[in-house]
N, C-alpha and C positions, 0 to 999 in steps of 0.2 A: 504494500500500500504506500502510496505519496500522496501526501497532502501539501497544497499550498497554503502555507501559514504567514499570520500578520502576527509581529511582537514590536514593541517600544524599545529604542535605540534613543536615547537624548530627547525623548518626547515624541520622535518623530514612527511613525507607523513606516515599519521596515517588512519586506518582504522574502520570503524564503521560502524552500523546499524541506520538508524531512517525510523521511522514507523508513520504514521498518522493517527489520529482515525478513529474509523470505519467509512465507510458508503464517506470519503473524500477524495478528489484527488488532485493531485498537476502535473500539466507535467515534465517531466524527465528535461526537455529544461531548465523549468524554476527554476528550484531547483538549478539545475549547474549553472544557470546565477548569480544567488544572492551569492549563495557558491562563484563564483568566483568573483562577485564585491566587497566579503570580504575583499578577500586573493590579489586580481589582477592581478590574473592570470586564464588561461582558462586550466591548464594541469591539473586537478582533476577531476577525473574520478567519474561520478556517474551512477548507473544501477540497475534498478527496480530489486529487487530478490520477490518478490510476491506480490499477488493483492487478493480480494474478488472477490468469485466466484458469487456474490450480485454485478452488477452494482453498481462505487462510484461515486455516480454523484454529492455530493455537493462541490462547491467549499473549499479548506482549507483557501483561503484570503478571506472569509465572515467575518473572526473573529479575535481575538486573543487571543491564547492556551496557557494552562499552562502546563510544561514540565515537564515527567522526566526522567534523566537520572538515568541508571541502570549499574552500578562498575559491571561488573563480577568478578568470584572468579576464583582460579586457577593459573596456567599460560601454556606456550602453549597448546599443545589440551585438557590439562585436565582444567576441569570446563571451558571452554570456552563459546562463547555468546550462551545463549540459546534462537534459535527462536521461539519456542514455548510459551517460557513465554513472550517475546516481542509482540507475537499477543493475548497473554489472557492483557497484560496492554493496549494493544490497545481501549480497549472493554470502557477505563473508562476516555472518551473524553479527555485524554492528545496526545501529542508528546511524542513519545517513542524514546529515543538516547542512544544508545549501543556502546561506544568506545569497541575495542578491543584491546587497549593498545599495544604500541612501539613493533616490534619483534614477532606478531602474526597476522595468517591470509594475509599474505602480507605486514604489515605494517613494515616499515623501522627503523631501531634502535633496541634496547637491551631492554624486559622489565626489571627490577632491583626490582619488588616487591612493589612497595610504593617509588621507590627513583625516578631518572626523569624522570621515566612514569608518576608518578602523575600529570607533565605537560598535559598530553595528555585527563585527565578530565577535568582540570582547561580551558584548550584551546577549549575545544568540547563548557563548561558553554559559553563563550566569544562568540563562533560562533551562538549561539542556542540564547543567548540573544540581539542579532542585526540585527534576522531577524524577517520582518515588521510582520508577521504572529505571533511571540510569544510576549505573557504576563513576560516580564523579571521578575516581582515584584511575578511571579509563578513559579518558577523552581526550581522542587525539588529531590535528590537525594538518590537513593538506592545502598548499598553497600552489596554484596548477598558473607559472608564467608569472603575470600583475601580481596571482593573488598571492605568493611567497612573500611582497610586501605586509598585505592584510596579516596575514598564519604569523609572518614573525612577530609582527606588533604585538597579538596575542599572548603570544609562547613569553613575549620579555615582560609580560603584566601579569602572567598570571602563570606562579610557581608549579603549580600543580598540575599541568598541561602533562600529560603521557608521553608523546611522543609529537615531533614536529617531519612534516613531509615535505621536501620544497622540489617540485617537479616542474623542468622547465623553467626554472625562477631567474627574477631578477634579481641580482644582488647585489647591484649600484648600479642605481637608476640614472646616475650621471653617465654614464660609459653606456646606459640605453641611448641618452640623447643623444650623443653623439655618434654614434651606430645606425640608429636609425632615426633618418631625416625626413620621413614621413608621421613621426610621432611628434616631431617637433613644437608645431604650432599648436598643436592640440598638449602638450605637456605644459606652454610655455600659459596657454590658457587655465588647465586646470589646477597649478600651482601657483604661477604668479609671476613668470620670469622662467631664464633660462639657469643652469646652474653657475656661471657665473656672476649673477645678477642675485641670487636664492640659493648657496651654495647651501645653508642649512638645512632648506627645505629639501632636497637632494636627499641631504643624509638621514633624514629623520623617517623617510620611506627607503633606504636602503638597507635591507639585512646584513651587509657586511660592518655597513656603522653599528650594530646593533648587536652582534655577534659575543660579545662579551658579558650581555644580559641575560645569553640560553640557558637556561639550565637541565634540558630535559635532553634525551637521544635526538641524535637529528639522522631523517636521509635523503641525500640531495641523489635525484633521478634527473639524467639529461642524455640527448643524443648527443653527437660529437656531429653532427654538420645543422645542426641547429640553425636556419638564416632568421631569427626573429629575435631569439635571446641566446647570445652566441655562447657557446660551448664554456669559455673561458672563465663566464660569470660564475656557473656551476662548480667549477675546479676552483676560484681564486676563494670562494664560501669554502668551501670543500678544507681547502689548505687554512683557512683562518680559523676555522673550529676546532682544528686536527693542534694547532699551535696555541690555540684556547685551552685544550684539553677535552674540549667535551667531544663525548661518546658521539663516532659520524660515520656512517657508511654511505659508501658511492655506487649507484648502480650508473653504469655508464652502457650506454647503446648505441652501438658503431652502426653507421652508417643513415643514421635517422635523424629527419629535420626534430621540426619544433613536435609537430603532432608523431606521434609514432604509427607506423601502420598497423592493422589489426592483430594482428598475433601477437606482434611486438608488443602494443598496448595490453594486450590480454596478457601476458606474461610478465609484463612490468606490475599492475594491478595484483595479480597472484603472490609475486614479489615482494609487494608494497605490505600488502596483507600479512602475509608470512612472517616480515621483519618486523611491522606491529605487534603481533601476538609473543614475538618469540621471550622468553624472558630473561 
């Protein structure tokens, strides 16, 4: 089951996905009940957007799941959530939560890239961790491209994050501008200048500036001919974690751009999953 859910981010009515493993169900009634003994209010909209064609007949309060949240990349329609890869994470008995960050999809507010949208991951962690049904001490985040911005912000705010995923990520978002000259104007808009004009604002969405906050596992996942976030950003994180000290592994994928093609993706995800679990 996927439902599209409305929760509060700084006042503002935020939008997202969450998904529950296969095979389990939850009524629509009672998702909104809990959502809104949160927040305490009953004005958040929530609305099954698909189910298994498989009767889910077990209940989801049998237990308590470990989560993860999945940073999209992009912003408005481009790289936005992808339901598809929300029902392949489904498959690997967690909770799947897809914010769609401030300014998209209906959600209320301006996203700014990493600036206070990043509320809007920290605020989904907070919702996702106080209810009865999740394992708080399990919730772990992936950041797919942009969203390695969003996921790290998280990970440095908030101790108790399980594991961090940065796939495809960006890791200094200065050496994206400069890279790519098609992102330019639209970065120089949604921040406020270029990075010499904003050098702070640069670092403050770069995980590499940030890198000394981690405290939890990290695994950076990247091709090596990468044309979008080039290979290098993945390794130069990679090396600053490894000389941080924190726990980092690298799955690297020879011969694949930004997206991976399908096997390769199904095998990276497998991966992904595997090195989350593993203890």
């Amino acid at each position: 089951m996927i439902f599209h859910v409305t929760y509060l981010s700084d006042g503002l009515k935020v939008k997202g996905y969450l998904s529950l493993p296969y095979g389990y169900h939850l009524p629509t009634s009672d998702l909104e009940s809990l959502i809104g003994q949160f927040y305490g209010s009953t004005e958040l909209t929530i609305t099954e957007v698909a189910s298994s064609i498989q009767p889910e007949s077990r209940d989801l309060r049998s237990q308590q799941w470990p989560v993860f949240i999945y940073c999209r990349g992009g912003i408005g329609n481009v790289g936005r959530v992808k339901t598809t890869w929300i029902e392949e994470f489904s498959n690997f008995e967690h909770i799947i939560f897809a914010p769609t960050y401030r300014g998209n999809e209906g959600s209320e507010g301006r996203d700014e890239f990493g600036g206070s949208d990043q509320e809007d991951v920290l605020s989904a962690y907070h919702l996702l961790a106080n209810l009865p049904f999740v394992d708080e001490k399990r919730i772990s985040i992936m950041g797919f491209s942009r969203g390695s911005i969003n996921a790290t912000q998280t990970a440095t705010q908030v101790s108790e994050v399980h594991k961090l995923i940065l796939w495809a990520g960006v890791s200094d978002l200065a050496q994206t501008y400069e890279e790519r000259i098609d992102l330019r104007k639209m970065l120089k808009r949604v921040i406020g200048g270029s990075p010499n004009k904003t050098p702070e604002s640069f670092q403050i969405r770069s995980p590499i500036y940030l890198a000394d906050k981690i405290k939890c596992p990290v695994l950076i996942m990247h091709g090596n001919q990468d044309t979008q976030v080039d290979f290098s950003q993945g390794q130069n994180m990679y090396n600053k974690l490894v000389e941080l000290g924190v726990t980092t592994e690298f799955h690297q994928y020879d011969g694949c751009d930004h997206h991976l093609p399908q096997q390769a993706h199904l095998t990276a995800v497998d991966r992904m999953f595997q090195w989350i679990t593993q203890i």
